[in-house]
Backbone as JSON Lines, residues from 0, in Angstrom:
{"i":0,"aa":"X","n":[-62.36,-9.79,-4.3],"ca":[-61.17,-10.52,-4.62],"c":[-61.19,-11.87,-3.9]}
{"i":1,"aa":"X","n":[-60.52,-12.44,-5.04],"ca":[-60.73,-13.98,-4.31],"c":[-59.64,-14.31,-3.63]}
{"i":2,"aa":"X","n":[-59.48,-15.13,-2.46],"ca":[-58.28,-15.54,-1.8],"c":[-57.05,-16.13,-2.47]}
{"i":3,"aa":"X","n":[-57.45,-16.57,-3.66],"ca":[-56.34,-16.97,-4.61],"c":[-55.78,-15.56,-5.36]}
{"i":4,"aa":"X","n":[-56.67,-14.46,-5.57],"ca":[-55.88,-13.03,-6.17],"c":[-55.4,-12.64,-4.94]}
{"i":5,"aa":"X","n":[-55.71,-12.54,-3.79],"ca":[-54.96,-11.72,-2.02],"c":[-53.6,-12.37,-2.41]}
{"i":6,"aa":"X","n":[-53.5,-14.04,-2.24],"ca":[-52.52,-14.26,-2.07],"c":[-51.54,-14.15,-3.32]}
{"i":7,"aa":"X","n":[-51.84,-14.38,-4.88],"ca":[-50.71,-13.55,-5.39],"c":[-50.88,-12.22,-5.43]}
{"i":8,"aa":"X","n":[-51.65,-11.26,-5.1],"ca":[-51.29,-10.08,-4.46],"c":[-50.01,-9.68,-3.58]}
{"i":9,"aa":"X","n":[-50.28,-10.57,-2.72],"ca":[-49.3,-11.12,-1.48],"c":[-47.49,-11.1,-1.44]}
{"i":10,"aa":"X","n":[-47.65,-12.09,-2.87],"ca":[-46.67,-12.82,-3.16],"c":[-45.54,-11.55,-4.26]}
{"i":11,"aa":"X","n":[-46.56,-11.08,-5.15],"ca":[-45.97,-9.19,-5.95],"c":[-45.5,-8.49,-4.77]}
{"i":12,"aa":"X","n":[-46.11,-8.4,-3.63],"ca":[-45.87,-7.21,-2.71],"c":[-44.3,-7.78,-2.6]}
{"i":13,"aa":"X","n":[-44.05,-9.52,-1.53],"ca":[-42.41,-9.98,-1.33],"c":[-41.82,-9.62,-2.44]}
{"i":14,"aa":"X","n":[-42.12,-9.89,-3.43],"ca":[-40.91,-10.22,-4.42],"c":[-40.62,-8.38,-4.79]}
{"i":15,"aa":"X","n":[-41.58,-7.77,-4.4],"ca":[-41.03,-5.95,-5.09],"c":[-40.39,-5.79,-3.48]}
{"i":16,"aa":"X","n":[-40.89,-6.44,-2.37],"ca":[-40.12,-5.65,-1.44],"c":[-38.81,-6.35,-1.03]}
{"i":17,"aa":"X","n":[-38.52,-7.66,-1.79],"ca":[-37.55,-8.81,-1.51],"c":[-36.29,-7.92,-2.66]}
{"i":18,"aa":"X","n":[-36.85,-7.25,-3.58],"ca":[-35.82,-6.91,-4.88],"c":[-35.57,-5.38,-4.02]}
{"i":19,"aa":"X","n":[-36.26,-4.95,-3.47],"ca":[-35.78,-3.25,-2.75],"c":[-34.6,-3.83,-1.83]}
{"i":20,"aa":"X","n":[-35.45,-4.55,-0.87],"ca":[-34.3,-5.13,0.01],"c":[-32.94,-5.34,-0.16]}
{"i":21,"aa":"X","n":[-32.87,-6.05,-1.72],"ca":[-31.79,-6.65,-2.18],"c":[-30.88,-5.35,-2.89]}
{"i":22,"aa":"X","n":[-31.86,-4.47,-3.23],"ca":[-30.98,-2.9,-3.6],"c":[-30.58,-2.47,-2.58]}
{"i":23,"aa":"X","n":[-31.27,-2.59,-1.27],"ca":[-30.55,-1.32,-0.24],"c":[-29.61,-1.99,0.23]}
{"i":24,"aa":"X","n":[-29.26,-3.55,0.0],"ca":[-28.29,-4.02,0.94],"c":[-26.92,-4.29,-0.14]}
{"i":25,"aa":"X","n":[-27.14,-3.95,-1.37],"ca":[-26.38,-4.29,-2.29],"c":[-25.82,-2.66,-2.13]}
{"i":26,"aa":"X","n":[-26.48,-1.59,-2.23],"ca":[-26.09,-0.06,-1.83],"c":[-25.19,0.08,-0.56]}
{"i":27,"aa":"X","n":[-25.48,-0.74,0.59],"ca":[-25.17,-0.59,1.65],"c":[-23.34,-0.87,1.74]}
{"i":28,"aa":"X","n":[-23.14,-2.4,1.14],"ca":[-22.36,-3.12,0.87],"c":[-20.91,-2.4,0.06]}
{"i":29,"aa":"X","n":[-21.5,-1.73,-0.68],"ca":[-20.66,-1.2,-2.09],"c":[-19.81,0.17,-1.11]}
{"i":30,"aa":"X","n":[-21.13,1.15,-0.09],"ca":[-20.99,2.66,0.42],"c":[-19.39,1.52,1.5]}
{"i":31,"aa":"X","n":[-19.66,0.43,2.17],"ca":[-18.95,-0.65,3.21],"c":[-17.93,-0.61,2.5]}
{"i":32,"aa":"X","n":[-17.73,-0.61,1.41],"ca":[-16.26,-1.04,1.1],"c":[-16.04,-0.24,0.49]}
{"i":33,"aa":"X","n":[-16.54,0.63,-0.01],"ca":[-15.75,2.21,-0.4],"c":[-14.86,2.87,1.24]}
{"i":34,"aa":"X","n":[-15.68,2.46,2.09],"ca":[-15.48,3.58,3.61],"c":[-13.6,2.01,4.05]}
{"i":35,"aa":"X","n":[-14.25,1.13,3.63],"ca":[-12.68,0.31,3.99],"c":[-11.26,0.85,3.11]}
{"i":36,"aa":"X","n":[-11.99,1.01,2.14],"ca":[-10.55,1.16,0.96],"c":[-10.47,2.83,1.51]}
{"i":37,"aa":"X","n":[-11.32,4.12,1.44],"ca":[-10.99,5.42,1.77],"c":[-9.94,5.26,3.01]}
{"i":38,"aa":"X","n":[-10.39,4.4,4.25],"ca":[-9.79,3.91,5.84],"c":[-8.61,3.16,5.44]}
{"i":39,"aa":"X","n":[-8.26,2.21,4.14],"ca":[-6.96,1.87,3.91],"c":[-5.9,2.65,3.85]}
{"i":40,"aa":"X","n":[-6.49,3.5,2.67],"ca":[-5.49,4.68,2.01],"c":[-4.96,5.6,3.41]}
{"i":41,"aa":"X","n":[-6.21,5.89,3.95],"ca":[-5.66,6.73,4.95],"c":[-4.55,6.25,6.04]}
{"i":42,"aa":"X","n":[-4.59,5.31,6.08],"ca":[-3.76,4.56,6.83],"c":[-2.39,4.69,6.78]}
{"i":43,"aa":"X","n":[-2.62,4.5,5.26],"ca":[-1.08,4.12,4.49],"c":[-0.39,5.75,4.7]}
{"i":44,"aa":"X","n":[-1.23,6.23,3.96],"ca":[-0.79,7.8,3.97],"c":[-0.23,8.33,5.12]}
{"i":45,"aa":"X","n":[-1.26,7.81,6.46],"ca":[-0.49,8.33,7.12],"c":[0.75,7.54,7.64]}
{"i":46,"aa":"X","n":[1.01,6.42,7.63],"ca":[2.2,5.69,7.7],"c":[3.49,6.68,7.0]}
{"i":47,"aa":"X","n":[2.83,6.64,5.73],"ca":[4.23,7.51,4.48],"c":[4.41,9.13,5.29]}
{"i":48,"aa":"X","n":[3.74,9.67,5.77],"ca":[3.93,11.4,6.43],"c":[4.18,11.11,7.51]}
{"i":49,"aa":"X","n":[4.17,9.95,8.45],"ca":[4.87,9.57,9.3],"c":[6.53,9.66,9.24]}
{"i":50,"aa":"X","n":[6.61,8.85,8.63],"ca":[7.98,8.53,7.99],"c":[9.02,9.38,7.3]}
{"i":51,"aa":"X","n":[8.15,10.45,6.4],"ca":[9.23,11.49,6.11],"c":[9.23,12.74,7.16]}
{"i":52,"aa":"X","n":[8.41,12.67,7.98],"ca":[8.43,13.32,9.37],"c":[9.84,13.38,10.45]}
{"i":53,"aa":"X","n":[9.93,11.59,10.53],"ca":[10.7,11.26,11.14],"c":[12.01,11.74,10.53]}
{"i":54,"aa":"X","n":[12.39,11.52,9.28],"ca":[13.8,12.16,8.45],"c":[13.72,13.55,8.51]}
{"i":55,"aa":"X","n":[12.05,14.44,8.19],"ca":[12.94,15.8,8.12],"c":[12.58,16.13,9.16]}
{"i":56,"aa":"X","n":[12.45,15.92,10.48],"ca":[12.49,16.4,11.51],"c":[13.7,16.14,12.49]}
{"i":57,"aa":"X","n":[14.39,15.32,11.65],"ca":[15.49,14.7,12.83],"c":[16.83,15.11,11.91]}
{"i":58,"aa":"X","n":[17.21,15.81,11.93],"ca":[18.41,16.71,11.22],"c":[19.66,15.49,11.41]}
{"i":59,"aa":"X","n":[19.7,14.92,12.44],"ca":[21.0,13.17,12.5],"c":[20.34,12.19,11.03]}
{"i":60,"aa":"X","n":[18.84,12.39,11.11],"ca":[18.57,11.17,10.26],"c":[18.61,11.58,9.19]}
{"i":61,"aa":"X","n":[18.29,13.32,9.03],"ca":[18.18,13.33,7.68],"c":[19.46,13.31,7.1]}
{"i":62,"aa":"X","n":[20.69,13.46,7.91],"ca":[21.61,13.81,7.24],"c":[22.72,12.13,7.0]}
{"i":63,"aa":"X","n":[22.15,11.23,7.53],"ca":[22.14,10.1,7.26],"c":[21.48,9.91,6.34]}
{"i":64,"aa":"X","n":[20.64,9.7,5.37],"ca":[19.35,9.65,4.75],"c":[20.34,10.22,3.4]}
{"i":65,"aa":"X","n":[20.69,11.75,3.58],"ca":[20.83,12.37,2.45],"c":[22.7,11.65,2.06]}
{"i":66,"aa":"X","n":[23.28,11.14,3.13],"ca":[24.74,10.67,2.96],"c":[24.66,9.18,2.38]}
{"i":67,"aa":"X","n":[23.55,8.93,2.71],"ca":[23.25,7.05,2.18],"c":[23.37,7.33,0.37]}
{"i":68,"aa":"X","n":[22.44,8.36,0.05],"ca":[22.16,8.63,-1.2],"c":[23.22,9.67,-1.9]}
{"i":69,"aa":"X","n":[24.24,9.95,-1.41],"ca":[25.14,10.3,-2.18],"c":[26.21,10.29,-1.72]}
{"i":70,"aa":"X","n":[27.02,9.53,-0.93],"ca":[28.19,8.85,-0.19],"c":[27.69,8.11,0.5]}
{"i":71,"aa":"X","n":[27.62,6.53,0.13],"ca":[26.86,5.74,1.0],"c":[28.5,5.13,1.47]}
{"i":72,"aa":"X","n":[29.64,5.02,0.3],"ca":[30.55,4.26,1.04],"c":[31.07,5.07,2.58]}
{"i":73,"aa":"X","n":[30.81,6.51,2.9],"ca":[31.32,7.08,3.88],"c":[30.32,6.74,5.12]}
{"i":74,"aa":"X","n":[29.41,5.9,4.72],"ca":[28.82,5.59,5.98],"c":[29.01,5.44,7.07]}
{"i":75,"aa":"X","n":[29.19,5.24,8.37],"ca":[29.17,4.26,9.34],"c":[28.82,3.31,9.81]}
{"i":76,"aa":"X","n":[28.88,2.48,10.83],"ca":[27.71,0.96,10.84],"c":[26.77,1.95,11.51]}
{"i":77,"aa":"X","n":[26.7,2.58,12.25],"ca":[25.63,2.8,12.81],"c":[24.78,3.74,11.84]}
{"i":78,"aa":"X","n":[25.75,4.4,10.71],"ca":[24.3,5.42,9.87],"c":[23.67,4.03,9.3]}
{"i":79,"aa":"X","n":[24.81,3.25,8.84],"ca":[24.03,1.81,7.85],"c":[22.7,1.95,8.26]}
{"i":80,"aa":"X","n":[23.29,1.32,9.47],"ca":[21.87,0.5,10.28],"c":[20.77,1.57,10.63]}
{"i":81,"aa":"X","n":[21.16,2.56,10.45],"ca":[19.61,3.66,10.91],"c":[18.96,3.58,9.49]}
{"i":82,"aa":"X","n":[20.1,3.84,8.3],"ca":[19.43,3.76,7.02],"c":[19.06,2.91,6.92]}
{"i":83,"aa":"X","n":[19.14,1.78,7.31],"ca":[18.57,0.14,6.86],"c":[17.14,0.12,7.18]}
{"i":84,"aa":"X","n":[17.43,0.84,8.86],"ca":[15.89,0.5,9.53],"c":[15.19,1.43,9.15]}
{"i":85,"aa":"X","n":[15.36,2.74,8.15],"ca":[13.9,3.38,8.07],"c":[13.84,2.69,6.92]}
{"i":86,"aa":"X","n":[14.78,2.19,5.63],"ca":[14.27,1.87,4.28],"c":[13.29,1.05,4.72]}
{"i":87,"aa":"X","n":[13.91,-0.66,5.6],"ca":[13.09,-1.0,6.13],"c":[11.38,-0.77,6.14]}
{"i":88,"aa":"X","n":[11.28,0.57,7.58],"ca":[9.62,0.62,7.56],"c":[9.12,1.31,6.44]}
{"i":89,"aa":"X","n":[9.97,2.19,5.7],"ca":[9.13,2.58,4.21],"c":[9.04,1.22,3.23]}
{"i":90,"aa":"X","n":[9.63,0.29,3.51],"ca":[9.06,-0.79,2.93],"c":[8.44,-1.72,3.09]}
{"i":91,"aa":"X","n":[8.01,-1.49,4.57],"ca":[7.08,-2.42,5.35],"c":[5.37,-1.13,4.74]}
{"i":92,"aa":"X","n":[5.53,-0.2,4.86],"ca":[4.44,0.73,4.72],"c":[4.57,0.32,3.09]}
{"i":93,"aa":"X","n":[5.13,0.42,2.45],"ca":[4.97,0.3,0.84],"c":[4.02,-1.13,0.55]}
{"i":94,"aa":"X","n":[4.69,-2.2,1.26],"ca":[4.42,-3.64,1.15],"c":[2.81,-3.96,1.41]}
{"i":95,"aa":"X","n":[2.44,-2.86,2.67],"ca":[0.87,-2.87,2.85],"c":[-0.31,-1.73,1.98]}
{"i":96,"aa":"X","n":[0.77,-1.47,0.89],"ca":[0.18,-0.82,-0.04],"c":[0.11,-1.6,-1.18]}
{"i":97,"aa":"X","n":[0.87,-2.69,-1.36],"ca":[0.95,-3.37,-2.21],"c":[0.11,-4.9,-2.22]}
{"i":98,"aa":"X","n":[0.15,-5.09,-1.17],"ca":[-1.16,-6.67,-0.93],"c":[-2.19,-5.69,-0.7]}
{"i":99,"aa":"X","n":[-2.49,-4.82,-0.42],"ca":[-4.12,-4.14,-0.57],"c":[-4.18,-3.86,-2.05]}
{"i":100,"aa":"X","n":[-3.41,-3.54,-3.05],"ca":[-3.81,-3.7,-4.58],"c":[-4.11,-5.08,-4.6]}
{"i":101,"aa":"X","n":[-3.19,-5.9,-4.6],"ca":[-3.1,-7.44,-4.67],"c":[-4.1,-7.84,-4.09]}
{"i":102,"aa":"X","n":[-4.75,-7.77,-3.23],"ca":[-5.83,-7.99,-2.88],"c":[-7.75,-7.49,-3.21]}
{"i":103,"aa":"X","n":[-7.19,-6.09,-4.29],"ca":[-8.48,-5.41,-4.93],"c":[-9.04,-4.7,-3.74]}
{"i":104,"aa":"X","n":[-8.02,-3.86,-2.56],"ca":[-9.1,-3.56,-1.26],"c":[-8.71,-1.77,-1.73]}
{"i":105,"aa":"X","n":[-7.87,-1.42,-2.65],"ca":[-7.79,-0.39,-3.18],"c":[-7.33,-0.19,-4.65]}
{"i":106,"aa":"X","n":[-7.29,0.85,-4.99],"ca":[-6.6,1.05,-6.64],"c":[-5.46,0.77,-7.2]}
{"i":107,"aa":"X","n":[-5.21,0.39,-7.55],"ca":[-3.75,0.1,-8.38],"c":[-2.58,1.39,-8.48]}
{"i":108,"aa":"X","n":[-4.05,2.3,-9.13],"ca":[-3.2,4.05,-9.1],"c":[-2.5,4.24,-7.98]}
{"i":109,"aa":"X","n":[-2.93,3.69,-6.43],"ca":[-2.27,4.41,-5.18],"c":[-0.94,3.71,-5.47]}
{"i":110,"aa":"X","n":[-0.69,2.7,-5.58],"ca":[0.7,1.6,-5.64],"c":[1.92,2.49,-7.07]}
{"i":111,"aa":"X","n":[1.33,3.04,-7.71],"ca":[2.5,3.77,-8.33],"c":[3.46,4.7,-7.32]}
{"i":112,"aa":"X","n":[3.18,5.56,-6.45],"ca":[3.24,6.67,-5.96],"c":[4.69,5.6,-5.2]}
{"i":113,"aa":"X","n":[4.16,4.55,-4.57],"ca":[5.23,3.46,-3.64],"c":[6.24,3.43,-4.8]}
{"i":114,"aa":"X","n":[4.96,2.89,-5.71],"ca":[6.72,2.24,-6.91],"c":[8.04,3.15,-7.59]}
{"i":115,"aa":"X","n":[7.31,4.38,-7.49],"ca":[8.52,5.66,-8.23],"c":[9.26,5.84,-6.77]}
{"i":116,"aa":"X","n":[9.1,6.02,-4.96],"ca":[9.76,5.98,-4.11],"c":[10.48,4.91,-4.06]}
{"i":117,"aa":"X","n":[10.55,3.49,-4.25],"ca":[11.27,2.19,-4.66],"c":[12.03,2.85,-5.34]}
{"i":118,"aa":"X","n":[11.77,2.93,-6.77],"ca":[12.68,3.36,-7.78],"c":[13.78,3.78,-7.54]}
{"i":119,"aa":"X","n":[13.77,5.5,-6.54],"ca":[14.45,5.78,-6.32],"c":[15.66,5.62,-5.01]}
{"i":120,"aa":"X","n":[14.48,5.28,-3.8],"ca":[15.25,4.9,-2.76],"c":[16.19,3.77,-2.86]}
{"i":121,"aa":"X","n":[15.68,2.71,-3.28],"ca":[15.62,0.96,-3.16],"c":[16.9,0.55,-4.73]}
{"i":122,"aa":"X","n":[16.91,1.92,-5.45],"ca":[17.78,1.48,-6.59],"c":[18.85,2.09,-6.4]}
{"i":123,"aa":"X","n":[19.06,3.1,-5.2],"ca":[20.4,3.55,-4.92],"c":[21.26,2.47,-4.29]}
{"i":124,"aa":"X","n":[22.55,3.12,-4.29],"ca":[23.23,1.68,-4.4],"c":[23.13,1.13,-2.3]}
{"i":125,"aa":"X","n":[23.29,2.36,-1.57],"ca":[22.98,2.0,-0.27],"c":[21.3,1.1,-0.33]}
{"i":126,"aa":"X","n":[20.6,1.63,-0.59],"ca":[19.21,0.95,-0.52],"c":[19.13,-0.57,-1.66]}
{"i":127,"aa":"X","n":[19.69,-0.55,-2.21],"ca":[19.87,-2.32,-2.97],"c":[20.46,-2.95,-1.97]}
{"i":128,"aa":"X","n":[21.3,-2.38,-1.4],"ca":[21.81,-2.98,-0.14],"c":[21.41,-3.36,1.03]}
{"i":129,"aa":"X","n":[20.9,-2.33,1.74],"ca":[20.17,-2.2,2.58],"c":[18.7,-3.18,2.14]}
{"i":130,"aa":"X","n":[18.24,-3.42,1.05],"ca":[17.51,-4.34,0.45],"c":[17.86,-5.43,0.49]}
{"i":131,"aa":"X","n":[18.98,-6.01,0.1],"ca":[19.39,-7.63,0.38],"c":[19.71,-7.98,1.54]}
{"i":132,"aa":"X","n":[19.97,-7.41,2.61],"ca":[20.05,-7.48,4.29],"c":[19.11,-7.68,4.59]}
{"i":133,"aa":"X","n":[17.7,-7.04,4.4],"ca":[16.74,-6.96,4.91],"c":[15.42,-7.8,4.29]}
{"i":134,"aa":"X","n":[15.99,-8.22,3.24],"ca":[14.51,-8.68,2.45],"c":[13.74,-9.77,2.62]}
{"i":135,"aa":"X","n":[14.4,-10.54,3.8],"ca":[14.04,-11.78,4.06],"c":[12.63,-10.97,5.59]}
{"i":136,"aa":"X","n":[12.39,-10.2,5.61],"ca":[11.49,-9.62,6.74],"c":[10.22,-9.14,5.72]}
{"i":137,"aa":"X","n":[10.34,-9.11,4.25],"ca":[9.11,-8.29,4.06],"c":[8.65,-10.37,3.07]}
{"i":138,"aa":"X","n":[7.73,-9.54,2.76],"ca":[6.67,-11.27,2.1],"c":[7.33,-11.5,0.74]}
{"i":139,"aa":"X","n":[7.67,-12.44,0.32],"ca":[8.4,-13.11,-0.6],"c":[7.87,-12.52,-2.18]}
{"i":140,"aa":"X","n":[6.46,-12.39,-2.45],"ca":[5.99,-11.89,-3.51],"c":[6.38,-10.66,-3.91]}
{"i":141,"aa":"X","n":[5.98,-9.42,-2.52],"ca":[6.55,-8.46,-2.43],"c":[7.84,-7.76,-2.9]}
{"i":142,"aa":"X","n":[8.78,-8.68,-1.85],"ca":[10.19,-8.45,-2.45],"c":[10.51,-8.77,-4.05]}
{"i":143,"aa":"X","n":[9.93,-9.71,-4.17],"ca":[10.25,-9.87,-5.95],"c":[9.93,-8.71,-6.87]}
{"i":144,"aa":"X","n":[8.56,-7.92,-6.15],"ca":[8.06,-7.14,-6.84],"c":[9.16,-6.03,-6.77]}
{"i":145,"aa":"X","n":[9.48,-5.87,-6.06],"ca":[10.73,-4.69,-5.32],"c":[11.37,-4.89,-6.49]}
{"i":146,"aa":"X","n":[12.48,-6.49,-7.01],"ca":[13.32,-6.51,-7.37],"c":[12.98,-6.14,-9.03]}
{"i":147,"aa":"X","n":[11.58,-6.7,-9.32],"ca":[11.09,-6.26,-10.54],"c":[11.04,-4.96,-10.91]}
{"i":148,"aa":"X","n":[10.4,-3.61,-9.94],"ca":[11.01,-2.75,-9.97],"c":[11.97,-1.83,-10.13]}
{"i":149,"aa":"X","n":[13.07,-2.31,-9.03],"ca":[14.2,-1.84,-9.19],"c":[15.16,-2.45,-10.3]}
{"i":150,"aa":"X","n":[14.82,-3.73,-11.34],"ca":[15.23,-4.02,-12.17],"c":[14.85,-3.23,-13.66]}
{"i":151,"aa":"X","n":[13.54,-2.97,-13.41],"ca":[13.02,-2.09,-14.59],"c":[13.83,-0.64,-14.31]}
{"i":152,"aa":"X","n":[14.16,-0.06,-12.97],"ca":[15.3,0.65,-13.63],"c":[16.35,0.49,-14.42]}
{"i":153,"aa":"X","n":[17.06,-0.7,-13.8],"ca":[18.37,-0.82,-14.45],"c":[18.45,-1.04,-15.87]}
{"i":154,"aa":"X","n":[17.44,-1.9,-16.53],"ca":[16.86,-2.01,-17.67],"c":[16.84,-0.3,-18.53]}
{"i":155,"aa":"X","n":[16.36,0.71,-17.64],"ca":[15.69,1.59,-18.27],"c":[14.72,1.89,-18.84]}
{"i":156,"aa":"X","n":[13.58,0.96,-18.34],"ca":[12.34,0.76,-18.16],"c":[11.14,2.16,-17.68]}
{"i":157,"aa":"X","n":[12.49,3.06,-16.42],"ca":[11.65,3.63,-15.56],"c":[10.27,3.94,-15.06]}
C-alpha cells in the first residue's frame, strides 16, 4: 500500500469513528434530557403530594379548604388568608408546571392534570378571589393562562 492509500485509509477510519462519536453523544444527550424532564416531573409531583398532605393532614386547614368551597362568604380573615396562601403555593407549584411545558422541558399531557385542579379550585368563587389578590405574585403569562382557563369554564368550555 501506498502512503497515499494509508492515508485515505486513515481518513475512512475518522470519519466512521467521527460519525460513532457523533451517535454516542447524540444517545448520550437525548438519555440527559429524558433524566431532566423524569427529575422535573418528580419535582412537581412531589410539590402537588406535598400540598394535599398539608390540607388532609391538618384537620384546621382542611376544614378551611372544604368551607372556602362551599361557604366561602362564612369565612374569616384569617381562614381567607390561610385559603389564599395555600391556593397561592398550589399555584406557584402549578405555574412551574406550566413554563416547563412552555418551555418543551416536559409534556404538555402533565399540564392538564394542573389545568382540571385550576378549573376547579381557581373557578370557585373563594379561589377567583383569592386569585385576584394574589395574581400579581405568579408571572404575567401564567396568570392569563389561569384566567383563560378559568374562563373556559364559565364559557362551558370545560
Amino acid at each position: 500500500m501506498s502512503i497515499s492509500e494509508w492515508g485515505s485509509l486513515g481518513e475512512l477510519i475518522a470519519a466512521v469513528a467521527t460519525l460513532v462519536t457523533l451517535a454516542y453523544l447524540a444517545l448520550q444527550v437525548r438519555q440527559s434530557n429524558r433524566s431532566h424532564q423524569l427529575s422535573a416531573i418528580m419535582r412537581l409531583s412531589e410539590s402537588s403530594e406535598a400540598w394535599l398532605g398539608q390540607v388532609v393532614q391538618d384537620p384546621d386547614l382542611l376544614g378551611v379548604y372544604r368551607k372556602a368551597l362551599t361557604e366561602p362568604e362564612t369565612l374569616s380573615r384569617e381562614e381567607q388568608a390561610r385559603f389564599e396562601l395555600i391556593l397561592l403555593q398550589l399555584l406557584r407549584t402549578a405555574e412551574g408546571a406550566w413554563l416547563q411545558v412552555e418551555w418543551g422541558l416536559i409534556d404538555s399531557d402533565y399540564w392538564s392534570g394542573f389545568r382540571e385542579v385550576m378549573r376547579f379550585l381557581v373557578g370557585s368563587r373563594a379561589g377567583r378571589r383569592a386569585f385576584e389578590r394574589n395574581r400579581r405574585f405568579l408571572n404575567p403569562k401564567f396568570a392569563a393562562e389561569v384566567e383563560r382557563v378559568i374562563g373556559a369554564e364559565e364559557r362551558g368550555a370545560g
